[in-house]
N, C-alpha and C positions, 0 to 999 in steps of 0.2 A: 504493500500500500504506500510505500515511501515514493514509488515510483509513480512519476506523474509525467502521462505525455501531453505537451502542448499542442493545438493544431494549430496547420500553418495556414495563413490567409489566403482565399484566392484575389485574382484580380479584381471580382467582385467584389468581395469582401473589402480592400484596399481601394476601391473607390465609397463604399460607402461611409468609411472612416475619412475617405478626404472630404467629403459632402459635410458630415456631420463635423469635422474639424472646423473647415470655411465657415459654416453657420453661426458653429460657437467665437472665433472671430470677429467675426462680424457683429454679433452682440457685444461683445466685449468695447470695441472699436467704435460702435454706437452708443453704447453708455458713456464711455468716455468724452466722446466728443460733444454730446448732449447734457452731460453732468453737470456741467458750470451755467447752463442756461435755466437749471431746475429752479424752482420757488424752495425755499426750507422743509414746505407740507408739501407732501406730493399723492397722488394717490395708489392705492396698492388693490384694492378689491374691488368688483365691479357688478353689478345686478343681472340680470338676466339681458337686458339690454343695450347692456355694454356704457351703464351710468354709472361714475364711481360712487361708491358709499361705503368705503374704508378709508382712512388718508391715517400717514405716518411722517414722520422725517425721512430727508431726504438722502441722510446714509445706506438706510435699508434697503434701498434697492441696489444696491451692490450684495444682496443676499440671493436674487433671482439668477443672475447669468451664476454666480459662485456656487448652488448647489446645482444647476441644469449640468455644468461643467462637472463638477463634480461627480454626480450621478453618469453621464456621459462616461467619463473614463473609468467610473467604474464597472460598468457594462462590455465595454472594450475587453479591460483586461479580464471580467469573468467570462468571458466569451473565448478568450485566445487561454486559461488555465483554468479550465472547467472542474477538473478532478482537484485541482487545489482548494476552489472555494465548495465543492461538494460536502452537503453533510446530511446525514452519517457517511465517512468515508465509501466511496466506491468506486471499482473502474465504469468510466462510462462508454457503453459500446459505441462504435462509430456512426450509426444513423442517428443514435440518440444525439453525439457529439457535435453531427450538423445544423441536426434541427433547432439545439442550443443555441449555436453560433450564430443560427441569423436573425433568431427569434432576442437575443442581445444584442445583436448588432442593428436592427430592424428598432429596437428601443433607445437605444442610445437615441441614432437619428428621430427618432417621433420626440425625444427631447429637445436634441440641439433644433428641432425642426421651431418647435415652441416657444423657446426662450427670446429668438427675436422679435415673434411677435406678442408676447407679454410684456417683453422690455419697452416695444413703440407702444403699446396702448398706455403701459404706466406713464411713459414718456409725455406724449402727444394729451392724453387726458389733464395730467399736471399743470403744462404750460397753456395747452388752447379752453378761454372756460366756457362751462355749457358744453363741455366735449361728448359726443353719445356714439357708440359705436353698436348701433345694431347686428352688424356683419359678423360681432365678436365669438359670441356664442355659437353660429351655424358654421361658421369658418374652424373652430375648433373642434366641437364635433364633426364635421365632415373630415377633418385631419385623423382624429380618431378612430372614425370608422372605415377610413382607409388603412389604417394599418390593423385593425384587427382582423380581417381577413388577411391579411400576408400573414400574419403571425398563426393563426391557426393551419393555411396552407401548410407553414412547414413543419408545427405539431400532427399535426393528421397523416401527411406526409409517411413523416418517421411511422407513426404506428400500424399504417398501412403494409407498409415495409417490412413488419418486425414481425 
């Protein structure tokens, strides 16, 4: 059980971790660049309609891209050392091992997918007032429900298989 194999990425694999990189990026590089234009209050939570009805300081939102980010690589790495972060210890057969892989990697990305656009809405809500973003909610869930069919494809997949 000491022994643990890593798998190696395909090209596929290696583009969706560039996708999911660029994204996070890009948030990151968007906060940044927007952060000195914030008001002190800014908003963090938003209604069904996309009208905020939470507000915080304006440090806090350096909390959204740092756990997407964070969550992100963690997904990566349990994705590329499966049998490490496995518990109760086990080996895990190879179709299981794939279906792991993209169904983490497939997460990561619906994160780094997110963070940008959580970060503009907190953004854009803060600075413009009366800001209402009706789009917010069906743009998210329709995010969501595009990746739950991929993710179950490559669950189903494996078991089919197996």
């Amino acid at each position: 059980m000491g022994h643990h194999k890593d798998h190696h990425f395909s090209n596929f694999d290696w583009a969706l971790i560039a996708i999911n990189s660029a994204l996070l990026l890009f948030s990151w590089v968007y906060l940044i660049a927007w952060y000195p234009a914030l008001p002190e209050i800014i908003a963090v939570h938003f209604d069904v309609v996309g009208k905020p009805n939470g507000y915080s300081s304006k440090e806090n939102i350096w909390f959204a891209p740092f756990l997407f980010t964070l969550l992100s690589i963690a997904f990566i790495f349990g994705a590329k050392y499966q049998e490490t972060i496995t518990y109760p210890k086990r080996r895990i057969d190879k179709l299981e091992r794939i279906s792991n892989l993209k169904m983490m990697l497939f997460t990561a990305l619906l994160l780094a997918i997110l963070c940008p656009i959580i970060l503009y809405t907190m953004i854009k809500a803060s600075i413009i007032e009366n800001f209402e973003m009706p789009w917010i909610l069906p743009l998210v869930l329709g995010i969501v429900l595009l990746y739950l069919p991929v993710v179950l494809y490559y669950k189903f997949k494996t078991l089919k298989l197996s």
